[in-house]
C-alpha positions, -999 to +999 in steps of 0.1 A: +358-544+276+383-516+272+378-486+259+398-485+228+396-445+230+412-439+258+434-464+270+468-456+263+485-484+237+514-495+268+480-498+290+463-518+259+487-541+254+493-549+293+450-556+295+447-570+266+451-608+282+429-602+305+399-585+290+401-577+252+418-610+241+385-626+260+362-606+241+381-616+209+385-655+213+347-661+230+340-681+195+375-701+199+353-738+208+333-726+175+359-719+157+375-752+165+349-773+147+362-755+112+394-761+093+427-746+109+442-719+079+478-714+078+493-676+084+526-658+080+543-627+098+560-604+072+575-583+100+569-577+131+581-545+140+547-529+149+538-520+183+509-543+182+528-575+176+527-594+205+487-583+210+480-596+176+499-628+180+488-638+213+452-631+198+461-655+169+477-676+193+448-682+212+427-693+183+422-729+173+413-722+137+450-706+130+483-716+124+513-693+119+535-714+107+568-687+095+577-652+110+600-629+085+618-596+093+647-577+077+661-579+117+665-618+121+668-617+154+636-602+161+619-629+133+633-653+159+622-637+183+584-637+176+586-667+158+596-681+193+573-671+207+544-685+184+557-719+175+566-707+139+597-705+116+619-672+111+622-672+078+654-661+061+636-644+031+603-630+018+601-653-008+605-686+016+575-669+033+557-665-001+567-699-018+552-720+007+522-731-003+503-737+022+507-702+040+470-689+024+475-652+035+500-631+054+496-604+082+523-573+074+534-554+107+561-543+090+578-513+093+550-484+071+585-485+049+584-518+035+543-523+029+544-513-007+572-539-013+553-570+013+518-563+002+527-557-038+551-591-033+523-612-012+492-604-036+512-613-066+520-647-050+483-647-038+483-645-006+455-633+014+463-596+030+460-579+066+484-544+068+483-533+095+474-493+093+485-471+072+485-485+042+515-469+032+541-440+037+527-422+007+495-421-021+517-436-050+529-465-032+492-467-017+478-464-053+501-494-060+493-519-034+453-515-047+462-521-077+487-551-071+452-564-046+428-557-073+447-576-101+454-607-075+422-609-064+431-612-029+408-606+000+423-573+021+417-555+048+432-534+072+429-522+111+407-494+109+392-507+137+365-477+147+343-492+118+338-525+147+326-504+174+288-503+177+288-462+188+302-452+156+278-483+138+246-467+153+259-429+142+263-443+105+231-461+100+211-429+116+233-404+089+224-430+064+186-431+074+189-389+072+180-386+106+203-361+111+189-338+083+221-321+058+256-327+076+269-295+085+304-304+101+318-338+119+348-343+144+366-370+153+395-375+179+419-403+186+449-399+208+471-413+237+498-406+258+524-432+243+552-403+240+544-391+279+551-432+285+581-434+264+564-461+247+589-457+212+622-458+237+633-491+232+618-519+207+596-496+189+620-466+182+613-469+143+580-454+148+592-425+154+618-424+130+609-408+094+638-431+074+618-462+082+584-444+070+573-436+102+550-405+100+542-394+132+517-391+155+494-372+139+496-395+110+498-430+135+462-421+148+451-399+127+445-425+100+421-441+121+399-408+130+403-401+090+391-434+079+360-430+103+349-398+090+354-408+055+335-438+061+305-420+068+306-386+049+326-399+019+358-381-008+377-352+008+378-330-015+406-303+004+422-305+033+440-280+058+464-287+088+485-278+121+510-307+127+537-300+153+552-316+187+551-306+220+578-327+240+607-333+213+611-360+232+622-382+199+635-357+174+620-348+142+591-368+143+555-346+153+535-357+182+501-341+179+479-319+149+446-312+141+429-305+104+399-291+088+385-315+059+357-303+030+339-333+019+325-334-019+291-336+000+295-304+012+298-310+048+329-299+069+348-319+092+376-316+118+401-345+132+424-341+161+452-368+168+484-375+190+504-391+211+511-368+244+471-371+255+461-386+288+425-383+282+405-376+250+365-368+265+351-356+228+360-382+203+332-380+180+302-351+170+286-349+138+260-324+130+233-316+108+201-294+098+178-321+123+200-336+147+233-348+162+252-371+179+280-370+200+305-394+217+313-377+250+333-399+279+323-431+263+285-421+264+266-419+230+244-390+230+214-390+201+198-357+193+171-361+168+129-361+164+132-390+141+142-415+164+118-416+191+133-412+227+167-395+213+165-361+233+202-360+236+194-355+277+208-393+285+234-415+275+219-437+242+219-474+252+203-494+222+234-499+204+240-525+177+262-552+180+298-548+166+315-573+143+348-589+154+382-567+154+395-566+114+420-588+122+397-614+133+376-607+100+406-613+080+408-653+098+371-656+090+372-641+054+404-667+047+384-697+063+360-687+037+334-668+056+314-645+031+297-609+033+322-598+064+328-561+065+358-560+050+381-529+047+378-521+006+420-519-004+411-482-023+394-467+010+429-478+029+448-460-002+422-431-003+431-424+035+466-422+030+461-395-006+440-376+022+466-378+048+496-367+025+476-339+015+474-326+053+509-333+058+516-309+030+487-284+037+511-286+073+541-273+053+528-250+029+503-233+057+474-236+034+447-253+022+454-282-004+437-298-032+433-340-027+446-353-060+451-385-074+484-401-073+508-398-095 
C-alpha cells in the first residue's frame, strides 16, 4: 500500500494503478454479483480526477454515464476517457433520471451551487474536500443535504486508516487518561513539483475558491482531530508561503486549536514538504500515542504490551476509501461510516476562523455562520 502521508500527490497519482487502485477494487468480482448504479461528474477540475475515475472505472458495480464542467472541453475530455457523456448543462446532469448520485470535483467555487442543485434534485452526494470556500455557503449545503435526505459524504480520508482507527477507540476507551494536547500533520511537496503549473492552476488561484495550501490539507489534519476530540471552540494561526512560486496563494501554516473538552491541539499543513516524520501525537494524563515514520507507537498501562518501546502492530482493519463508501452506501449498503454533511461544514467554520485568526494575528472565536 502507499503511504497516503507521505507520498507526494504527482507521486500518488503515478502509483496509484499499480498499488492503491489494487487495494481499492480487491472486491470488484464481489461487487459484480450486485446491481450496477449509475454516477455523474459535476466537474472535474480536481487534481484527483483521473485517480477517482480510473478507480470507478475499474469497478463493475458503476456506471458514469455523463461528465459536466463549466470548461466543455475538459467535460469532453474526462468523459472520454470514461465512456460517459459531457453534458452541456447541470441540469441535463440532474434531470436524468437514472444518474442516482453525483461526485463534485468541482472547482471549491462552485460546490455550494452543485451540491445545493444535486440534493434538491436528489441525488446522492460525494464533494470532494472542502466542503466549501466559506462556513455560510458550508452551513447551506447541510441544510440543502438535510432537507433532501440525501446520503453524503466527503474525502476525509484519515478516518479509513487503521492507525488513526486504533488511536480513537483507545481515547474513547480512556486509556489515555484526560487529553492534554493532540497534533496532526499533513503535507507534501506538490508546489517544489510544480504540480498546479498546468491543468490544475485553479488550485492555487483564490477567484476560483482555491484556499491554499494550508487550507487544501489542512482540512484533512482538522477533520482528524475533530473527529476524535470534538467542537473547537478558538482557534489561532500562522499561514504564509515560502516559494511564491504561484502568487498570492499561501503554501504552508500551522495553528493552535482549544477544544470545548478542554484539551489543546496543534495542526501543521503544506505543500512545499518532502517528508512529514511526526504526523500524529495525542496526549493525556495516562498515556499517548504517536504516529512517527509510519510506525504507531502506544504508550499506556491499560493496554497490556503498549510500552511505547516498539512499533504497535495489532491494528484494526480500515474501511474502504470514502469514495468507495459513497458506491456502497448508493447500492444500498447500510451502517457504512459515512462522513456526517455538518462535520464537513463544521471543518470549514473551523478553518475560516484560522484563516482570519492569520490576518488579524490573534486568537479567534469559532462562531456559527451567518
Amino acid at each position: 500500500m502507499i503511504d497516503r502521508h507521505s507520498t507526494t500527490r504527482r507521486g500518488f497519482a503515478k502509483t496509484v494503478a499499480a498499488t492503491t487502485l489494487g487495494a481499492w477494487t480487491a472486491a470488484t468480482s464481489a461487487a459484480a454479483e450486485k446491481p450496477r448504479i449509475t454516477l455523474a461528474l459535476l466537474g472535474a477540475a480536481h487534481i484527483h480526477t483521473p485517480m477517482f475515475l480510473q478507480v470507478l472505472r475499474s469497478r463493475d458495480d458503476v456506471n458514469i454515464v455523463r461528465v459536466w464542467d463549466h470548461d466543455a472541453a475538459r467535460a469532453e475530455r474526462w468523459a472520454k476517457q470514461c465512456d460517459a457523456r459531457p453534458a452541456k448543462s447541470v441540469q441535463e446532469v440532474l434531470d436524468d433520471q437514472d444518474v442516482a448520485g453525483v461526485v463534485v470535483l468541482s472547482e471549491t467555487l462552485l460546490h455550494a451551487e452543485l451540491a445545493i442543485a444535486a440534493a434538491k434534485a436528489k441525488k446522492h452526494l460525494f464533494v470532494e474536500k472542502p466542503l466549501a470556500v466559506g462556513a455560510a455557503d458550508a452551513a447551506q449545503i447541510a441544510e440543502a443535504v438535510e432537507q433532501s435526505g440525501v446520503l453524503f459524504t466527503i474525502g476525509y480520508y484519515l478516518r479509513t486508516i487503521p492507525k488513526y482507527i486504533f488511536i480513537k477507540e483507545n481515547l474513547e476507551k480512556g486509556h489515555f487518561g484526560k487529553i492534554v494536547r493532540a497534533h496532526c500533520a499533513v503535507s507534501n511537496d506538490c508546489v517544489l513539483q510544480g504540480a498546479f503549473d498546468t491543468d490544475f492552476q485553479w488550485t492555487t488561484d483564490r477567484k476560483w475558491g482555491a484556499l491554499g495550501g494550508f487550507a487544501d490539507l489542512g482540512t484533512h489534519a482538522l477533520d482528524a482531530l475533530m473527529w476524535m476530540l470534538g467542537d473547537v471552540e478558538s482557534v489561532a494561526a500562522e499561514i504564509r508561503t515560502v516559494t511564491n512560486r504561484y502568487p498570492n496563494c499561501d503554501e504552508t501554516g500551522q495553528a493552535m486549536l482549544r477544544f470545548a473538552s478542554g484539551a489543546a491541539g496543534t495542526i501543521a499543513a503544506g505543500w512545499v514538504e518532502p517528508d512529514n516524520p511526526v504526523t500524529f501525537s495525542i496526549v493525556g494524563t495516562e498515556g499517548h500515542a504517536v504516529i512517527f515514520n509510519d510506525r504507531l507507537y502506544l504508550r499506556t498501562k491499560k493496554v497490556p504490551g503498549a510500552d511505547g518501546a516498539r512499533p504497535w502492530g495489532k491494528l484494526p482493519p480500515g474501511p474502504d476509501h470514502p469514495l468507495l463508501q459513497f458506491v456502497r452506501a448508493v447500492s444500498g449498503e447500510k451502517d457504512l461510516p459515512l462522513v456526517p454533511v455538518r462535520e464537513a461544514a463544521a471543518r470549514v467554520k473551523v478553518m475560516e476562523a484560522m484563516y482570519r485568526a492569520a490576518r488579524e494575528r490573534k486568537w479567534i472565536a469559532v462562531k456559527e455562520p451567518p
